[in-house]
Biopython code that builds the backbone (N, CA, C, O; Angstrom):
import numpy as np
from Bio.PDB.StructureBuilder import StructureBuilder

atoms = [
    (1, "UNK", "N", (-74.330, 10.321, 18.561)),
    (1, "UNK", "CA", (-73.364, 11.360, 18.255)),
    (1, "UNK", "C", (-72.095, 10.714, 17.702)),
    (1, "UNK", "O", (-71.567, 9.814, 18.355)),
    (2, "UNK", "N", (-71.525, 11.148, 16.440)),
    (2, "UNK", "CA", (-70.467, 10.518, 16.219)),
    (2, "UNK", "C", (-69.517, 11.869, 15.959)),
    (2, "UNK", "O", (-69.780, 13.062, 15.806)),
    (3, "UNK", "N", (-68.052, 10.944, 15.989)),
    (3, "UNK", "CA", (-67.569, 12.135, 16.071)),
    (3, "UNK", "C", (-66.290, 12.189, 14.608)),
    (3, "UNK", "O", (-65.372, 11.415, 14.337)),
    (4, "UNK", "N", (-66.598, 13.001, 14.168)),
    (4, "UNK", "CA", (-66.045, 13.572, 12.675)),
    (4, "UNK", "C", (-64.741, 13.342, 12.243)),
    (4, "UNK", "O", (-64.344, 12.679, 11.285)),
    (5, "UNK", "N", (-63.994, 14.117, 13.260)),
    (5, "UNK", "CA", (-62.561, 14.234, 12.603)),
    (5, "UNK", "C", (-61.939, 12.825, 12.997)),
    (5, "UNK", "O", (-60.914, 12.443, 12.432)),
    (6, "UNK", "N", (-62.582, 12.033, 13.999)),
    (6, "UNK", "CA", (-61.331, 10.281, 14.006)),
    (6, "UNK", "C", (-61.692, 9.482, 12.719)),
    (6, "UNK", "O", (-61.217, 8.346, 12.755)),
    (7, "UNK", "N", (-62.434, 9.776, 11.541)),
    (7, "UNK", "CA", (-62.256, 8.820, 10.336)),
    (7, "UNK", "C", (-61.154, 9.163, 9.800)),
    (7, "UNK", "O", (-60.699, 10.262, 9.487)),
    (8, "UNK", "N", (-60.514, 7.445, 9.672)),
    (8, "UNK", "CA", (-59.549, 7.449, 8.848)),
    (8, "UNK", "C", (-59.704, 7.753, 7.246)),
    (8, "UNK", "O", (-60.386, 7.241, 6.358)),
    (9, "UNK", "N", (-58.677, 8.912, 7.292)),
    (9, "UNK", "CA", (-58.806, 8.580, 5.207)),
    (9, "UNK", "C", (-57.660, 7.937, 4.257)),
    (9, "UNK", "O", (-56.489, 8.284, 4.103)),
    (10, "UNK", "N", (-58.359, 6.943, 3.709)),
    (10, "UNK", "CA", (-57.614, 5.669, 3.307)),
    (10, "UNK", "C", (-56.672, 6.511, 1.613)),
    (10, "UNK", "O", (-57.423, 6.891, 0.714)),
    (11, "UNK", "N", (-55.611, 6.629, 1.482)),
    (11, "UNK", "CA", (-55.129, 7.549, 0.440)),
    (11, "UNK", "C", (-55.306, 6.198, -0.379)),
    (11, "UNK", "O", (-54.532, 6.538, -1.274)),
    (12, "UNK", "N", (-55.678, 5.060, -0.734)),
    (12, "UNK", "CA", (-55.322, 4.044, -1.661)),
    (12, "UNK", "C", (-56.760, 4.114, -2.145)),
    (12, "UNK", "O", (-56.865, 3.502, -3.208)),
    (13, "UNK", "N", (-58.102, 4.740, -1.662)),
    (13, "UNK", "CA", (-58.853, 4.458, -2.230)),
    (13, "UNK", "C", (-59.331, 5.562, -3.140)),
    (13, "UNK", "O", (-59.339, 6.716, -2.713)),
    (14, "UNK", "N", (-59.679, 5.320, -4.213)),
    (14, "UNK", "CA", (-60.124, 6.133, -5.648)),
    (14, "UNK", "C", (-61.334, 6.778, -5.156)),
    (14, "UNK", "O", (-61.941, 6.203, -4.252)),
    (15, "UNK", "N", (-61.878, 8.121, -5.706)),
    (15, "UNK", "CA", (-63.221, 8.614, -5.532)),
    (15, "UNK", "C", (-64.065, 8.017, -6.623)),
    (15, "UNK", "O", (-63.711, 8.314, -7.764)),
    (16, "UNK", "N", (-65.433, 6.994, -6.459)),
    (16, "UNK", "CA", (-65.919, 6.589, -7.175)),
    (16, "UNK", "C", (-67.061, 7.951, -7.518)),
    (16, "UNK", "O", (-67.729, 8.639, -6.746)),
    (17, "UNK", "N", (-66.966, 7.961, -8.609)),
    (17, "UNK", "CA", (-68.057, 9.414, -9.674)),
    (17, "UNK", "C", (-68.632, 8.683, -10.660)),
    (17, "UNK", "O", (-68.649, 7.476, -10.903)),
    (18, "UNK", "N", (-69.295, 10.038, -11.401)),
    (18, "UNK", "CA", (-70.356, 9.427, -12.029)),
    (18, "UNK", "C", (-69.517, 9.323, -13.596)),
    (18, "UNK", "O", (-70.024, 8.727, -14.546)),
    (19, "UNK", "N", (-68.430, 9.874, -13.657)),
    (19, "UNK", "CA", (-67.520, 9.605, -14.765)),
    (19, "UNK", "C", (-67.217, 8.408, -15.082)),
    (19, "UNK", "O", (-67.369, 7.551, -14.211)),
    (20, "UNK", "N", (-66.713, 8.012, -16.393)),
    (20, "UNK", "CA", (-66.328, 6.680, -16.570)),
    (20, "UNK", "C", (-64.924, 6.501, -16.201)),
    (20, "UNK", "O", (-64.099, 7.410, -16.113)),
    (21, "UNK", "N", (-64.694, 5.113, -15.967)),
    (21, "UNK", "CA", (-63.162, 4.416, -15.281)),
    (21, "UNK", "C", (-62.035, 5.332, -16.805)),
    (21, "UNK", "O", (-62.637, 5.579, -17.850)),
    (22, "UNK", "N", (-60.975, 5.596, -16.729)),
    (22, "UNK", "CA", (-60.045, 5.597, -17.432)),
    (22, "UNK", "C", (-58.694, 5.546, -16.319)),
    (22, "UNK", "O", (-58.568, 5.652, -15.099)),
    (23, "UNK", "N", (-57.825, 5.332, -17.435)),
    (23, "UNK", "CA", (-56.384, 4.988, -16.928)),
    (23, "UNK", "C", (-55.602, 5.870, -16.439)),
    (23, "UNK", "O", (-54.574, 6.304, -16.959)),
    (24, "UNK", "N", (-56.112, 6.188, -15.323)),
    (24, "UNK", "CA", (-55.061, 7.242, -14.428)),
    (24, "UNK", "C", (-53.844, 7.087, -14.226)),
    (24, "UNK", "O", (-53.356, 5.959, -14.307)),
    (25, "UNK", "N", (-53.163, 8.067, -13.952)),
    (25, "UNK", "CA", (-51.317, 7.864, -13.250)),
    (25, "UNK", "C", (-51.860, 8.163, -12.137)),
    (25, "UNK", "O", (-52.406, 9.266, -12.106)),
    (26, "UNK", "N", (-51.893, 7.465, -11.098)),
    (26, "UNK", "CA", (-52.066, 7.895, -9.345)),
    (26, "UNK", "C", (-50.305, 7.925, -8.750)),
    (26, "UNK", "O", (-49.392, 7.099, -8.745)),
    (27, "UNK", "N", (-50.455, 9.259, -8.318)),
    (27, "UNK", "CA", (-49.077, 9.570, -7.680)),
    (27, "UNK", "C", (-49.873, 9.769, -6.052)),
    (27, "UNK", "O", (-50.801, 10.522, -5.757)),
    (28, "UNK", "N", (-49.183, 8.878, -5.256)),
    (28, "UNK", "CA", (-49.819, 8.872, -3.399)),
    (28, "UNK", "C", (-48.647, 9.195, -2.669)),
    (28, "UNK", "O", (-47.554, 8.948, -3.178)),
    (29, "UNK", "N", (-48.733, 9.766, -1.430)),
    (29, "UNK", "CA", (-47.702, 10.130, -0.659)),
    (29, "UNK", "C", (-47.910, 8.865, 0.592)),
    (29, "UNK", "O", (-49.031, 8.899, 1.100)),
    (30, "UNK", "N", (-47.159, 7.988, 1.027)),
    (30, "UNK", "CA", (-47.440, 7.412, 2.479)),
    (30, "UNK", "C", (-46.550, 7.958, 3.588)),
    (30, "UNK", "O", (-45.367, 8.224, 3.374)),
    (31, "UNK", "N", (-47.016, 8.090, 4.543)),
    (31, "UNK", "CA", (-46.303, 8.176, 5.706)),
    (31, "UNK", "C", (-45.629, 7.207, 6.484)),
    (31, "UNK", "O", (-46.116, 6.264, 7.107)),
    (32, "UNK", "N", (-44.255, 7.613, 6.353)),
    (32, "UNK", "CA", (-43.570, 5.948, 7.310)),
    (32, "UNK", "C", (-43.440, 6.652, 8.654)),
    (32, "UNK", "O", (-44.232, 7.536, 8.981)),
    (33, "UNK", "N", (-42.394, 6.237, 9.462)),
    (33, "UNK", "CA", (-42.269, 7.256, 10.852)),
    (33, "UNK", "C", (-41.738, 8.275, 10.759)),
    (33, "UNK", "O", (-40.805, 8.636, 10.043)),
    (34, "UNK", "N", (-42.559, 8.985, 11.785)),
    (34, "UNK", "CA", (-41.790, 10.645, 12.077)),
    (34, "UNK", "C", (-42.600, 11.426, 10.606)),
    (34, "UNK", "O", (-43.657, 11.328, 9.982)),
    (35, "UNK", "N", (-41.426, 12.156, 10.575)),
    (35, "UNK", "CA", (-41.609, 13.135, 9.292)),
    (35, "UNK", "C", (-41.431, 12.005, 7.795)),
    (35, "UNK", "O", (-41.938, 12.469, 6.774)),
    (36, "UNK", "N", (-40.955, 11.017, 7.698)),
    (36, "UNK", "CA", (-40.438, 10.539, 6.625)),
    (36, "UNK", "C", (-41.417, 10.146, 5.556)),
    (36, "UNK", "O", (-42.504, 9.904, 6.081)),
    (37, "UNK", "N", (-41.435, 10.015, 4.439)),
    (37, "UNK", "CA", (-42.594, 9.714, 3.750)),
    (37, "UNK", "C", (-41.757, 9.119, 2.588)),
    (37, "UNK", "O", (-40.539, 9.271, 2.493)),
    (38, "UNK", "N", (-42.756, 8.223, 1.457)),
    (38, "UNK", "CA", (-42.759, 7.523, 0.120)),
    (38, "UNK", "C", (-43.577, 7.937, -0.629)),
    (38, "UNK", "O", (-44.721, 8.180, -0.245)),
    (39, "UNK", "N", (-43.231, 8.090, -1.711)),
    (39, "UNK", "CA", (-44.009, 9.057, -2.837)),
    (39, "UNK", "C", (-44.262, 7.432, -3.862)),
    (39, "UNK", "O", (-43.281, 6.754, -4.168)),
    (40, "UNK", "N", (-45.499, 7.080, -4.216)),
    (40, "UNK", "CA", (-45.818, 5.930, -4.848)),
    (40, "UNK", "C", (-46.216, 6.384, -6.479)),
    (40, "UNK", "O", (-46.991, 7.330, -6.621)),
    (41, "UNK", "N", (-45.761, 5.807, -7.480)),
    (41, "UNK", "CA", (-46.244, 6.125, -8.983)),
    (41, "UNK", "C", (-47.220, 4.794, -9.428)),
    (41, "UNK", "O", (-46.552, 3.764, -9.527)),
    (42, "UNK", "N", (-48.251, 4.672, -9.631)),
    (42, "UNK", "CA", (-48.920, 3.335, -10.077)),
    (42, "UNK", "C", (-49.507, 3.890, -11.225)),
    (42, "UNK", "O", (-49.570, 5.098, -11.453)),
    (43, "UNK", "N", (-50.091, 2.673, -12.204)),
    (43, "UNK", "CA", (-50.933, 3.187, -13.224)),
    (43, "UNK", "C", (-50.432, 3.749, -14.602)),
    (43, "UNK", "O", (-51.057, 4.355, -15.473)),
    (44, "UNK", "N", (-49.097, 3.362, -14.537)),
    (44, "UNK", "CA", (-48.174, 3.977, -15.621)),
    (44, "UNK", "C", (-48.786, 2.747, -16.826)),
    (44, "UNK", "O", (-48.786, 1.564, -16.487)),
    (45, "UNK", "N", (-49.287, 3.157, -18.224)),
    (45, "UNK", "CA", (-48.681, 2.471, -19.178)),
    (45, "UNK", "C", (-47.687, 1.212, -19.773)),
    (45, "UNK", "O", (-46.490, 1.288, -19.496)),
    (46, "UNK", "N", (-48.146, 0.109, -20.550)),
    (46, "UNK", "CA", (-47.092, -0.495, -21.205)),
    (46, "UNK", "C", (-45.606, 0.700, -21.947)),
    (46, "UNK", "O", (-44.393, 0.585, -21.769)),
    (47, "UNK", "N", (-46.296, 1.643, -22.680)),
    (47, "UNK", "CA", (-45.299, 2.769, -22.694)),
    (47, "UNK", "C", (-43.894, 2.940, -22.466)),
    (47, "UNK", "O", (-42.842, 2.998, -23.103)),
    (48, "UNK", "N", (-44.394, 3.007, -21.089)),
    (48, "UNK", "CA", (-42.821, 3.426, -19.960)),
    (48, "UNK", "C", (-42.400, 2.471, -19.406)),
    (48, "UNK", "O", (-43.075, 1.583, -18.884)),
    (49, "UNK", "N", (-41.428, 2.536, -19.449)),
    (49, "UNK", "CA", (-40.362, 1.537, -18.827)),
    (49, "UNK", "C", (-40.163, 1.765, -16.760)),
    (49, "UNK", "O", (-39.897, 2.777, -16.111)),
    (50, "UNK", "N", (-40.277, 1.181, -16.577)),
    (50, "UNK", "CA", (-40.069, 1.257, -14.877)),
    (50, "UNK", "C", (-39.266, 1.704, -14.484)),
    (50, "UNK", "O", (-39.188, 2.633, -13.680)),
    (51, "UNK", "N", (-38.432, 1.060, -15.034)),
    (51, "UNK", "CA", (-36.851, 0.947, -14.607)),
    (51, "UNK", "C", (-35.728, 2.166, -14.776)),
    (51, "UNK", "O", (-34.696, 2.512, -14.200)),
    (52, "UNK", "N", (-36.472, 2.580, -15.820)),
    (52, "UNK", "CA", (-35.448, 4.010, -16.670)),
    (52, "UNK", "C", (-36.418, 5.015, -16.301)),
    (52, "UNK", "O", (-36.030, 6.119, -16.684)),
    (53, "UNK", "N", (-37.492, 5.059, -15.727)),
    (53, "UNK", "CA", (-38.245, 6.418, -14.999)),
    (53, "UNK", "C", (-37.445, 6.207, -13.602)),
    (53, "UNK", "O", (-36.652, 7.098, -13.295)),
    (54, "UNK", "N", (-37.568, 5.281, -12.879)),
    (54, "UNK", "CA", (-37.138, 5.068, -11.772)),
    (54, "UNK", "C", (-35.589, 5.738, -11.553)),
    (54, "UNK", "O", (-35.118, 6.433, -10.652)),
    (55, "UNK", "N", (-35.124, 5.286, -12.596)),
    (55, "UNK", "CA", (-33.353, 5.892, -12.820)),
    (55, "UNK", "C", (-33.329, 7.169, -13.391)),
    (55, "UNK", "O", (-32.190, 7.599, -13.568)),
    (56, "UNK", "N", (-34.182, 7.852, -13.708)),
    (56, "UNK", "CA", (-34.520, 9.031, -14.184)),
    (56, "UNK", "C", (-34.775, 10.182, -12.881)),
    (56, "UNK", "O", (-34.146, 11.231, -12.735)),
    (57, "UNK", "N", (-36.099, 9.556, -11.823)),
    (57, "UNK", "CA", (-36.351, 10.004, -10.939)),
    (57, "UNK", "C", (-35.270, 10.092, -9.953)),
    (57, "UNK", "O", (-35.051, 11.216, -9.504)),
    (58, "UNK", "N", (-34.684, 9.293, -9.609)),
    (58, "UNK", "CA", (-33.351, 8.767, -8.772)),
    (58, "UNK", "C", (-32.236, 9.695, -9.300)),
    (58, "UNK", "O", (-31.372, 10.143, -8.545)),
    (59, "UNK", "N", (-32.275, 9.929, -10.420)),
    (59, "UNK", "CA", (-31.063, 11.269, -10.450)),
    (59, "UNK", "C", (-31.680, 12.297, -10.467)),
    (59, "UNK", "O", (-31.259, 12.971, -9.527)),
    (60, "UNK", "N", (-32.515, 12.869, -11.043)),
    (60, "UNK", "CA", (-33.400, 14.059, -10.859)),
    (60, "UNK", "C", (-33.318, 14.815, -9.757)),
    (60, "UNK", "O", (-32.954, 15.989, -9.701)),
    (61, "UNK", "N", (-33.884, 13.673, -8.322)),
    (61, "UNK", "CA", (-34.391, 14.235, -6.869)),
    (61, "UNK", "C", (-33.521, 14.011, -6.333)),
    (61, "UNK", "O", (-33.837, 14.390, -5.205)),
    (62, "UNK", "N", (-32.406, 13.587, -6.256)),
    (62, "UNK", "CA", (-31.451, 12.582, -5.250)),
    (62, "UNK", "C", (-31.815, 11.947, -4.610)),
    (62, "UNK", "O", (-31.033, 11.946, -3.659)),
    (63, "UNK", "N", (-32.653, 11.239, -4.419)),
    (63, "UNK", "CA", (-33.260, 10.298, -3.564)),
    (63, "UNK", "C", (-33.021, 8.393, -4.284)),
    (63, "UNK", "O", (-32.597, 7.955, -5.353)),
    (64, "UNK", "N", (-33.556, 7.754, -3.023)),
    (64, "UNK", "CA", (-33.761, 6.160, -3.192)),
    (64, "UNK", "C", (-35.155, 6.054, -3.616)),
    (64, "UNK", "O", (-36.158, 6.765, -3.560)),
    (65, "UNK", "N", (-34.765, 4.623, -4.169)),
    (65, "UNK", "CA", (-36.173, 4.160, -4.684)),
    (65, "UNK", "C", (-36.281, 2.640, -5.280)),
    (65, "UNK", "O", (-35.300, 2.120, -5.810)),
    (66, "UNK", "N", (-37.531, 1.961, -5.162)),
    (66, "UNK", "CA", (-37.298, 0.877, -5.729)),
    (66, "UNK", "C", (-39.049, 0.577, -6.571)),
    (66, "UNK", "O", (-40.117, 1.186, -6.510)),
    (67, "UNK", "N", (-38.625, -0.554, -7.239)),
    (67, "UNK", "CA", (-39.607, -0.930, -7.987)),
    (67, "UNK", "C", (-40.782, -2.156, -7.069)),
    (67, "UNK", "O", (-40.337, -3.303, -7.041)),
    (68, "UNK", "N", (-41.591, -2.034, -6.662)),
    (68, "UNK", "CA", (-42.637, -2.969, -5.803)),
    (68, "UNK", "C", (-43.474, -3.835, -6.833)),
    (68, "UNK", "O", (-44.063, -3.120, -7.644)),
    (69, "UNK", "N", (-43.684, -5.257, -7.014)),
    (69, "UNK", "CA", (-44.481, -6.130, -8.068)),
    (69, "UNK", "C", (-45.831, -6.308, -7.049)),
    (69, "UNK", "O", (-45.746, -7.129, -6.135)),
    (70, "UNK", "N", (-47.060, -5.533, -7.225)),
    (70, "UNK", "CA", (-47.928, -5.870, -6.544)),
    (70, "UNK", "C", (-49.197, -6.596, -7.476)),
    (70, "UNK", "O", (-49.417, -5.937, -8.492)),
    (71, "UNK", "N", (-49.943, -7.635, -7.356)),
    (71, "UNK", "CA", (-50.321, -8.096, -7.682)),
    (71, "UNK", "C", (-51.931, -7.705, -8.113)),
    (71, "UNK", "O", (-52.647, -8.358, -8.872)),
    (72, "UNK", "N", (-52.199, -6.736, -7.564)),
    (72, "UNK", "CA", (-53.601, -5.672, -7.952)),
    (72, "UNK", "C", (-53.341, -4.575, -8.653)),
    (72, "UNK", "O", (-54.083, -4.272, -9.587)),
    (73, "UNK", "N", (-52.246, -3.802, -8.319)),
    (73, "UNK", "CA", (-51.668, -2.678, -8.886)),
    (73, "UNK", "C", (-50.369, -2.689, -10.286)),
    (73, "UNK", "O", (-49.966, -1.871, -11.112)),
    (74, "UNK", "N", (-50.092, -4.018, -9.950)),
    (74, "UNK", "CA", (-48.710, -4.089, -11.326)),
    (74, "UNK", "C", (-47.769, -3.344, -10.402)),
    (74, "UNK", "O", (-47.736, -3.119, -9.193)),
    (75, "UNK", "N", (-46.840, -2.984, -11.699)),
    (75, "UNK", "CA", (-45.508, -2.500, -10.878)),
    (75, "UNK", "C", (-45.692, -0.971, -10.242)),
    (75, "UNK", "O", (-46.427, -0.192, -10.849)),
    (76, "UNK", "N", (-45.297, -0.716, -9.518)),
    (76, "UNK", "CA", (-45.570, 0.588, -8.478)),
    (76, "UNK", "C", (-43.943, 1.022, -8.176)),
    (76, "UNK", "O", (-43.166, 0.217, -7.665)),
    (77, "UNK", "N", (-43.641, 2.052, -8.466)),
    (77, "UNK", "CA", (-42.276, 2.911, -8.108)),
    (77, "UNK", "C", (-42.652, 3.556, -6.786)),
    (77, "UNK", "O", (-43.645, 4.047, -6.249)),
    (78, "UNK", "N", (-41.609, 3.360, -6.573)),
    (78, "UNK", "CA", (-41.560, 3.800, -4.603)),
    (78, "UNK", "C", (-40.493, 5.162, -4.839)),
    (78, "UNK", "O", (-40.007, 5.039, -5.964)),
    (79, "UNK", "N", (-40.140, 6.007, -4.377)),
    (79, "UNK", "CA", (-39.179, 7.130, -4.216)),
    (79, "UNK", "C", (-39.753, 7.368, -2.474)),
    (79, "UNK", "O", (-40.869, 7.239, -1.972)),
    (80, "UNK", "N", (-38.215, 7.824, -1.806)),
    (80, "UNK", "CA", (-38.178, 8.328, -0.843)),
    (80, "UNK", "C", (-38.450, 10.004, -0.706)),
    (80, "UNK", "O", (-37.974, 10.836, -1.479)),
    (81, "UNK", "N", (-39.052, 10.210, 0.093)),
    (81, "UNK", "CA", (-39.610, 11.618, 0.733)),
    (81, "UNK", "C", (-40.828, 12.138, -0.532)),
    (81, "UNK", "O", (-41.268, 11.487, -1.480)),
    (82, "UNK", "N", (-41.077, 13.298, -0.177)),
    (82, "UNK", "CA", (-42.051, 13.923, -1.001)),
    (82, "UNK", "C", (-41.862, 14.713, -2.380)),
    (82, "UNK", "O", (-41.567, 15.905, -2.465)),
    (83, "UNK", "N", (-42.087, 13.825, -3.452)),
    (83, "UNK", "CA", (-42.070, 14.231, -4.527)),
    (83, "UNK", "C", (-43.176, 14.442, -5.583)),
    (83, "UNK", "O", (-42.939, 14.718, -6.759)),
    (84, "UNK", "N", (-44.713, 14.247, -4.919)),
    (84, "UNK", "CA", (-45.391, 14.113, -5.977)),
    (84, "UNK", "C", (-45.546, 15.522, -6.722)),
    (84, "UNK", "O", (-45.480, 15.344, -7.938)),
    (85, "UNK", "N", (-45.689, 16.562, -6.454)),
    (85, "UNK", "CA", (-45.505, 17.543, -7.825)),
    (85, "UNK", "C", (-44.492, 17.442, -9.043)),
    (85, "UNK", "O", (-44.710, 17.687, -10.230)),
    (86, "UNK", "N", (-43.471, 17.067, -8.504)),
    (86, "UNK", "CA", (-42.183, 17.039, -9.062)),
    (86, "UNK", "C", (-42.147, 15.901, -10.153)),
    (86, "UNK", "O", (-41.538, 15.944, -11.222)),
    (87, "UNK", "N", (-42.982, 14.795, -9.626)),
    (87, "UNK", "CA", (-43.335, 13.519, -10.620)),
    (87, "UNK", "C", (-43.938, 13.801, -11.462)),
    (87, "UNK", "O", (-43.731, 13.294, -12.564)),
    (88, "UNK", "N", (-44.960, 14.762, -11.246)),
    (88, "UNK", "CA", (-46.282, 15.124, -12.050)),
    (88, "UNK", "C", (-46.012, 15.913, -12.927)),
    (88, "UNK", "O", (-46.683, 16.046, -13.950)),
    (89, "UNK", "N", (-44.559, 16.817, -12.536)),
    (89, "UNK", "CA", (-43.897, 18.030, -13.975)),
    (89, "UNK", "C", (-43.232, 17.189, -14.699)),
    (89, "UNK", "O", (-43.187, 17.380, -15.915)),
    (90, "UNK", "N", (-42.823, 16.500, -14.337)),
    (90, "UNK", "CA", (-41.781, 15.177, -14.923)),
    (90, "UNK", "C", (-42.559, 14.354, -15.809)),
    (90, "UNK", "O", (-42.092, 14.290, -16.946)),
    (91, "UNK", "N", (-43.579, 13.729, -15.612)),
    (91, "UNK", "CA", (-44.238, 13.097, -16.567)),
    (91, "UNK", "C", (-44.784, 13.782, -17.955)),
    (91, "UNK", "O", (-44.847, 13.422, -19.131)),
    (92, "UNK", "N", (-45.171, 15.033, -17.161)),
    (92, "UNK", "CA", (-45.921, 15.963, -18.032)),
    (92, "UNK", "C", (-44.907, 17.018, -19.386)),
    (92, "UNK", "O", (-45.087, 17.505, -20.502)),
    (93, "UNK", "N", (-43.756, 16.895, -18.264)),
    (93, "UNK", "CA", (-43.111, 17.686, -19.415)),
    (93, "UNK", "C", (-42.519, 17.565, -21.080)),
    (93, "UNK", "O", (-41.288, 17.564, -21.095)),
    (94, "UNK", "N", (-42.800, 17.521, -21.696)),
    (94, "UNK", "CA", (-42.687, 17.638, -23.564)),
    (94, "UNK", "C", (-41.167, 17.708, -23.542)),
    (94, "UNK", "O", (-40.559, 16.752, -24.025)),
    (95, "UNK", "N", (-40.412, 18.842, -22.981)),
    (95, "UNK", "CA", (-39.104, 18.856, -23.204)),
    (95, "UNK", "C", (-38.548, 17.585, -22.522)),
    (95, "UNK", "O", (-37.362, 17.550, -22.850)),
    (96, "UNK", "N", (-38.776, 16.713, -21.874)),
    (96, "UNK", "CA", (-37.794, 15.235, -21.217)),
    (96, "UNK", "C", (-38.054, 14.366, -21.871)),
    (96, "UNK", "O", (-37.518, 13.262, -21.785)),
    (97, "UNK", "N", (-39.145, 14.751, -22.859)),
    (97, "UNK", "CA", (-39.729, 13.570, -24.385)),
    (97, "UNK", "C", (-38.522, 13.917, -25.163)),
    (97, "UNK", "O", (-37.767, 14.862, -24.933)),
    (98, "UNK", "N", (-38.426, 13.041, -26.116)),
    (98, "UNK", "CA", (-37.610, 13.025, -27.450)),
    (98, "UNK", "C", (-38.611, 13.310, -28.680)),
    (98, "UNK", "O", (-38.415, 14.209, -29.498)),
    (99, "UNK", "N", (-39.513, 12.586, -28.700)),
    (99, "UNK", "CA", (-40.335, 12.955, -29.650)),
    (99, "UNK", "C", (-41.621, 13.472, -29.381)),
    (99, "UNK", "O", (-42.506, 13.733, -30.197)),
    (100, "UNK", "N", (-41.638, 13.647, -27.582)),
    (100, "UNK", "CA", (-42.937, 14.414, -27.128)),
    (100, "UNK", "C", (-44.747, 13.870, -27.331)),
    (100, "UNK", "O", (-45.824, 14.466, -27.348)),
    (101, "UNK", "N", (-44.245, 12.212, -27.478)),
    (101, "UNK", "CA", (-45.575, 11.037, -27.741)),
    (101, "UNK", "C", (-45.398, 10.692, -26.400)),
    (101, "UNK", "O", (-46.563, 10.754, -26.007)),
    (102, "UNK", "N", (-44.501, 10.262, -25.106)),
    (102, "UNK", "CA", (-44.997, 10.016, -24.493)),
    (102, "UNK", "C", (-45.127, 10.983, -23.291)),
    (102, "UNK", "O", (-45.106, 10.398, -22.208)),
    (103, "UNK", "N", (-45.266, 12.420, -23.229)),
    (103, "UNK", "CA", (-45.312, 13.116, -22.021)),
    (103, "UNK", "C", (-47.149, 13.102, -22.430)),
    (103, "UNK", "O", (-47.784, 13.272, -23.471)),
    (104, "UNK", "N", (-47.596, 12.738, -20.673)),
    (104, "UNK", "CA", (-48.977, 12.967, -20.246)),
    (104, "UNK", "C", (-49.889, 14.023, -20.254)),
    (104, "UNK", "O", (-49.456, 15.173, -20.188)),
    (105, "UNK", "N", (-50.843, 13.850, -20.310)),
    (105, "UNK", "CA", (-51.687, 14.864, -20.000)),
    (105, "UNK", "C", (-51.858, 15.223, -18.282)),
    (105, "UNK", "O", (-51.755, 14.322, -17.450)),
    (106, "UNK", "N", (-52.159, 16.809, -17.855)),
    (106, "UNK", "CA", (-52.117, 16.544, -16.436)),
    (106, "UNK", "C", (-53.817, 15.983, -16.236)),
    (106, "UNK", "O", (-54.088, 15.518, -15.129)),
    (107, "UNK", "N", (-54.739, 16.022, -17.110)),
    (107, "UNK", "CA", (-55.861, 15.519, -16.189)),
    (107, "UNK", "C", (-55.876, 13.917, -16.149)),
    (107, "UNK", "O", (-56.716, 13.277, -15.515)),
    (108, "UNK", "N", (-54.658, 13.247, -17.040)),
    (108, "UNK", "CA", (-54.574, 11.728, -16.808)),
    (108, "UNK", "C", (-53.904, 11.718, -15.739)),
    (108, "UNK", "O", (-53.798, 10.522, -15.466)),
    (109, "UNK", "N", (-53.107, 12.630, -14.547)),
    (109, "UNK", "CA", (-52.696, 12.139, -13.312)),
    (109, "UNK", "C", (-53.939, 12.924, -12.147)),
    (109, "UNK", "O", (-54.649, 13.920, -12.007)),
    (110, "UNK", "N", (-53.591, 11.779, -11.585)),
    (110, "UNK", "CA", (-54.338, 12.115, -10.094)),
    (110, "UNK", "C", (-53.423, 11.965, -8.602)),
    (110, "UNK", "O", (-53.139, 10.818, -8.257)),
    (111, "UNK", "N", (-52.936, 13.205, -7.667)),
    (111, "UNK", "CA", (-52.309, 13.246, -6.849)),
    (111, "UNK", "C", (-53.535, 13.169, -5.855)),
    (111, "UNK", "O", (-54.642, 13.708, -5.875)),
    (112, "UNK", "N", (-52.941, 12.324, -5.005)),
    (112, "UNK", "CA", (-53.792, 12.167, -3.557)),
    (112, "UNK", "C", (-52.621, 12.199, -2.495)),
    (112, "UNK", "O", (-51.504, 11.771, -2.783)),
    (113, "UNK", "N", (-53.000, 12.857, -0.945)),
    (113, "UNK", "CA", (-52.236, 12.562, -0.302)),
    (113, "UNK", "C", (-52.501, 13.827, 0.881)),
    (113, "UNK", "O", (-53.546, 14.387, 0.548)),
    (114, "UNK", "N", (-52.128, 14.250, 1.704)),
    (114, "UNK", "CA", (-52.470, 14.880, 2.519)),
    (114, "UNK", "C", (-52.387, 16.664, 2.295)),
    (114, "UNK", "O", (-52.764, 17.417, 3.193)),
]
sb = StructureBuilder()
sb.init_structure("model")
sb.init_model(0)
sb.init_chain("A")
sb.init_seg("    ")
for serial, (resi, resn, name, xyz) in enumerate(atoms, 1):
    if name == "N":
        sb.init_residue(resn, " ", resi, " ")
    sb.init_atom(name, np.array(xyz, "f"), 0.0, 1.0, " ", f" {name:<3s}", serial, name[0])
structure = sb.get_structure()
């Protein structure tokens, strides 16, 4: 007898399908203590700049945030509390483009998280 609901579900891992690999935006929520959480952006493009989404996001939400160099993932933007919809209108939106080449498609992002 095993019992169901104590598996952990790991938010870092991808659903492997029968689709082919392409270059997702994965937006993840983690949980730190209590109520508090980090909203993670990985998977971004040569494109975009880190640094000026990051400073983009950071005035947008009012929140903190920093840039993480991980060595499997590349650079990963951290923002404090829960923002992944808000990332996902943000990327997506045409009007925060200038010339509207680099806003995303939404089926190139993938939100995971609880």
């Amino acid at each position: 007898m095993s019992i169901e609901n104590l598996k952990i579900n790991d938010p870092f891992a991808d659903d492997v399908g029968d689709t082919p690999a392409k270059n997702y935006v994965h937006i993840r929520i983690q949980q730190r203590n209590g109520r508090k959480t980090l909203t993670t952006v990985q998977g971004l493009s040569k494109d975009y700049s880190p640094k000026a989404l990051l400073k983009a996001f950071k005035k947008e939400y009012a929140c903190n945030g920093t840039i993480i160099q991980d060595p499997d993932m590349g650079e990963v933007i951290q923002l404090q509390g829960d923002h992944r919809t808000k990332v996902m209108e943000f990327l997506t939106d045409k009007s925060k483009d200038k010339m509207g080449k680099y806003a995303l498609a939404k089926d190139m992002i993938k939100i995971h998280g609880f």
